[in-house]
Structure formats: structure tokens, C-alpha cells
N, C-alpha and C positions, 0 to 999 in steps of 0.2 A: 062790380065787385073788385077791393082793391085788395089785393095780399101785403102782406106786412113781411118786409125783407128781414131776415137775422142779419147780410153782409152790409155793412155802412163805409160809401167809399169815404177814405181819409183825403183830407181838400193838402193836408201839408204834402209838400214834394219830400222824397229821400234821397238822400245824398249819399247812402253804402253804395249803391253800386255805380254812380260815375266815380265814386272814389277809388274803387276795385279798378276801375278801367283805364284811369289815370294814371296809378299806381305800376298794373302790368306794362304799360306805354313807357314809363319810364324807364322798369327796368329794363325790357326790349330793347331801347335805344342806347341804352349806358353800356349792355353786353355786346351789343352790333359793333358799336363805335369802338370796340378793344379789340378785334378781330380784323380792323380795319389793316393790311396789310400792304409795301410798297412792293413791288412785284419788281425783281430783274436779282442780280449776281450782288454781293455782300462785299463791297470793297472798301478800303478803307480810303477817300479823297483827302486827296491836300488842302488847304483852308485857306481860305481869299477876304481879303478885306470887304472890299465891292463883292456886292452876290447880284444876280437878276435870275426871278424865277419865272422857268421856262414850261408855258400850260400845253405847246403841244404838241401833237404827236408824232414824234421825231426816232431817226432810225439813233440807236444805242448802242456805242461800240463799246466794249467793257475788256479794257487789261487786266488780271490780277498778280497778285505777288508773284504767285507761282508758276506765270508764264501760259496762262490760257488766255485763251480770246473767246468773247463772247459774242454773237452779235444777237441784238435784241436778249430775249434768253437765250438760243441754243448756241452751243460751242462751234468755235470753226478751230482753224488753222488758219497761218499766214496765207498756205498755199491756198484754201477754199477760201478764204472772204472772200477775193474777188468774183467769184462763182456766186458767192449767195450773195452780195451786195447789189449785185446787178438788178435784178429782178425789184429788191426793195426801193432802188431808187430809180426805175424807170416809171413806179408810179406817182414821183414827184420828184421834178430835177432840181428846184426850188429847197426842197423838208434841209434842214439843217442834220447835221452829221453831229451827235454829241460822242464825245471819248470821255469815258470814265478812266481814269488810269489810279491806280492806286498809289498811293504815296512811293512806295518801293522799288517801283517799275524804271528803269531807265527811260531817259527823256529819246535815245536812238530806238527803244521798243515803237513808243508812242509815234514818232515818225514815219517811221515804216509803217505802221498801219495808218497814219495819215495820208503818204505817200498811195496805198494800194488805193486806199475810197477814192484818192483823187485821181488815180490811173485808170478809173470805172466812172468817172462822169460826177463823183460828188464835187459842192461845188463850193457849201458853205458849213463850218464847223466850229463846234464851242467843246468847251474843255468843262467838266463839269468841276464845282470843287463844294466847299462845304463853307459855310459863313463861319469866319474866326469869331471867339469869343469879343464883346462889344461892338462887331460888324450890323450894320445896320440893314 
């Protein structure tokens, strides 16, 4: 005995809900990518013709206008960097030493805290800056 179905499967495919899922994907991606945030202290760099971007992960010394020092994010002092320097670069005697200095900063700031990394064992340092307009 064969029963006669009311439901009749439809052979065509539907495309509302990859479209729905395509749709949400994109907006997810479009809103992630605007929250995308560069992590450390707000300073403003000096601008350099030649730029090289540097992918890794290196200890960050950061001067600001106003006369703080940063290292990585948290604040030091002249007197404690060398304190907390230490430790950051005994696990790589190699990692480069980058100084963010802000435009503002005297070039005798910036030395002196060159001077203390290199009184603690750093051995190699870049100066970060910002690519001048038409710098390639």
C-alpha cells in the first residue's frame, strides 16, 4: 500500500540563507577590523624619509612630551628603567631596543635613556619614526 505524500521536496536549491550568512560574515569582519587597535603610549614621532617596518617583538622604550618614560606599556623612571630593563632583556641579549621619542623630547632625554639600556646589557637599537609624506 503506497500513501500519497501532501509534502513535495523542491529539487531547486535556496539561496536566502547562504545569503543571510554571507551577509552576517561580512559585517562581523568590517566591525572586528575597526576595533583593530595598536597597543602602547600615543606619541607623536618625528618623520623619516627611508622607514623599515619592524614585525618583531622587541622591548619599547617610549619618551613623551611630558617627560615620562614608558617601557613596553608601564611607566618607569630614569632611576627604575634599569631595574625593569633587566629582566626584559636577559631574555634576549640579541631583541633590539626600539626608542619612540616624541618630536618634543630633547635629543640629551633620549640619550640618557640610551645610555641606561646600554649600562644593563642592551646591545642593539632603532629609533622609531613615522614615514614623511611621499616616503616610500
Amino acid at each position: 500500500m503506497k500513501f500519497e505524500r501532501s509534502f513535495k521536496v523542491n529539487p531547486a536549491f535556496n539561496y536566502a540563507a547562504l545569503t543571510d550568512i554571507v551577509m552576517q560574515l561580512l559585517i562581523f569582519f568590517l566591525l572586528s577590523s575597526s576595533f583593530v587597535i595598536m597597543p602602547g603610549v600615543k606619541v607623536q614621532l618625528p618623520k623619516a624619509l627611508t622607514t623599515e617596518v619592524q614585525t618583531d617583538r622587541n622591548t619599547v622604550i617610549t619618551l613623551t612630551g611630558s617627560g615620562k618614560i614608558f617601557l613596553n606599556l608601564d611607566e618607569v623612571t630614569k632611576a627604575t628603567l634599569a631595574q625593569k630593563l633587566i629582566p626584559v632583556l636577559d631574555k634576549d641579549r640579541n631583541q633590539v631596543v626600539i626608542l619612540k621619542a616624541e618630536k618634543t623630547v630633547s635629543l640629551q632625554s633620549a640619550v640618557d635613556v640610551i645610555d641606561i639600556a646600554k649600562g644593563v646589557g642592551a646591545q642593539r637599537f632603532m629609533i622609531a619614526t613615522e614615514p614623511a609624506e611621499g616616503a616610500k
